[in-house]
Structure formats: structure tokens, C-alpha cells
N, C-alpha and C positions, 0 to 999 in steps of 0.2 A: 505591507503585504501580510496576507494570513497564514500564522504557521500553528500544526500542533504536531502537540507531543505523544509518543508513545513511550510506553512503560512495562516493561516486562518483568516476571514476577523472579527471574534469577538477579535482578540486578541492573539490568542495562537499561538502556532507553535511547532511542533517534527522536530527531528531530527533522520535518515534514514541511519543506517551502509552498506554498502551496501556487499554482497559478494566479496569475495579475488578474486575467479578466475573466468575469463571473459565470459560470454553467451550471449547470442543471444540478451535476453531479456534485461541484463542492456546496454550492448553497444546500441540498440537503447534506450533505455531510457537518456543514456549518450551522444547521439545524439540529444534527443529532447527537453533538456534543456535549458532555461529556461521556462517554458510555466503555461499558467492557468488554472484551470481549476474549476467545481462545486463540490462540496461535495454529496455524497448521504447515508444514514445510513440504515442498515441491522444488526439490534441486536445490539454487540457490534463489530460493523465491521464499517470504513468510507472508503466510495469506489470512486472512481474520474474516469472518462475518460483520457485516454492519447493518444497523439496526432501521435502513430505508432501501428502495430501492428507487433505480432511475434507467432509463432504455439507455441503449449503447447512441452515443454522441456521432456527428457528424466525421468528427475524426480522431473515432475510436482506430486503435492498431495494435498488433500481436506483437510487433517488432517494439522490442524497448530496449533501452541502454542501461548498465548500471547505474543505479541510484533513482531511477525512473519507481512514482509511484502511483498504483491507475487502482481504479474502483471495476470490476470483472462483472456485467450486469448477467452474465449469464448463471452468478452462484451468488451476488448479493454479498460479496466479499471485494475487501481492498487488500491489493496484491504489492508487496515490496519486495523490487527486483535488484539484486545486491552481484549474479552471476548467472552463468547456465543451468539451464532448468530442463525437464527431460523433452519440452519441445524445441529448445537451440538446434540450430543448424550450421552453428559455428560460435563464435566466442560470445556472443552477444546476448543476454537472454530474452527469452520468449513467451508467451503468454501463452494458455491454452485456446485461444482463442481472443478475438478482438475488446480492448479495454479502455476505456474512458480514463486520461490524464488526468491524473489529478497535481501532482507536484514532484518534487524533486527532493532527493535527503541533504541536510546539511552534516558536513561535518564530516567523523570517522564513523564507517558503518560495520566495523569489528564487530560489537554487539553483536550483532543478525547473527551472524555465525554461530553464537551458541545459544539459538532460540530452538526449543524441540518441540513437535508435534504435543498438545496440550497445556503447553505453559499459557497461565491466564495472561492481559495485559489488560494496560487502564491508557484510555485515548482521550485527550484532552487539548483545550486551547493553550500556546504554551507563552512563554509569561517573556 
């Protein structure tokens, strides 16, 4: 299975499972690697711009679980959902709107936590 990594400029970095079977939305993302890009923070969500874009998926959904990680075709950003976000409606976080899966985090996602509005990061296939 296809994983990549992300890189943040304080230090940290996750790591990204990505789905078994192939869509629209990881083949370009698996296209557009390696690339940079900025952080942006919504609750417990760290959202980034990427550098393609693709329509929302058959079964795109708002509703996501922690560690859930989805490509947002409505802003052309990939969204990593770590907690409640200011659209939750309970513990669970939420999207602004419906999003294409793309994978899941491995690991410990501590990190996330101290990623702030502007920090650069570097997206990559991981090794």
C-alpha cells in the first residue's frame, strides 16, 4: 500500500496510509508528489492546499473519525482530522463540507497539535 509523508517545518511529521483501491483523488495526489505546501488550522483539523484538483467522489462525507484523512474538492486542499472541528456535532470531527477519502494516519498524531496557521510543510512519498 501507498503511504506519504508529511513534514512540518517545527519538527514533526505523520505518516498517511493511504486507500487500497485506486480513485480519482489519490492517483492525482500520487501524481502531484513531491510538493509544498502551507498549513492552515480549523479546530482540530490541519488543512493544506494541493497542487491538483479533482470533483467530490461518489462517497465523499462530512462525517470523519479521528485520524481520517480526505482531499476537500470544494477549496483544493487535504484536510487531517486529528478532533473536533467548529463543524462537530459531537465528539467526532467534521468537515466543512463533503470530502473525498483519501487515507488514514499511522502512528502517534501528537504532532498535529502543535502545527500553527502558516507553518510551511513538505509532502512526500514515504520510504
Amino acid at each position: 500500500m501507498a503511504r506519504m509523508r508529511v513534514e512540518f517545518r517545527g519538527g514533526g511529521s505523520i505518516t498517511i496510509q493511504l486507500r487500497p483501491e485506486p480513485t480519482p483523488t489519490i492517483e492525482a495526489l500520487l501524481t502531484a508528489v513531491p510538493f509544498s505546501s502551507v498549513a492552515n488550522t480549523w479546530g482540530d483539523e490541519v488543512y493544506f492546499n494541493a497542487p491538483f484538483h479533482v470533483e467530490r467522489e461518489r462517497d465523499a462525507r462530512a462525517e470523519m473519525e479521528i485520524g481520517d484523512v480526505a482531499f476537500w474538492p470544494d477549496g483544493n486542499a487535504i484536510a487531517i482530522f486529528f478532533g473536533r472541528t467548529p463543524a462537530s456535532v459531537d465528539d467526532k470531527p467534521r468537515a466543512y463540507s463533503p470530502c473525498n477519502l483519501i487515507g488514514i494516519l499511522e502512528g502517534d498524531i501528537s504532532d498535529l497539535k502543535r502545527v500553527k496557521s502558516g507553518d510551511s510543510l513538505e509532502i512526500a512519498h514515504a520510504r
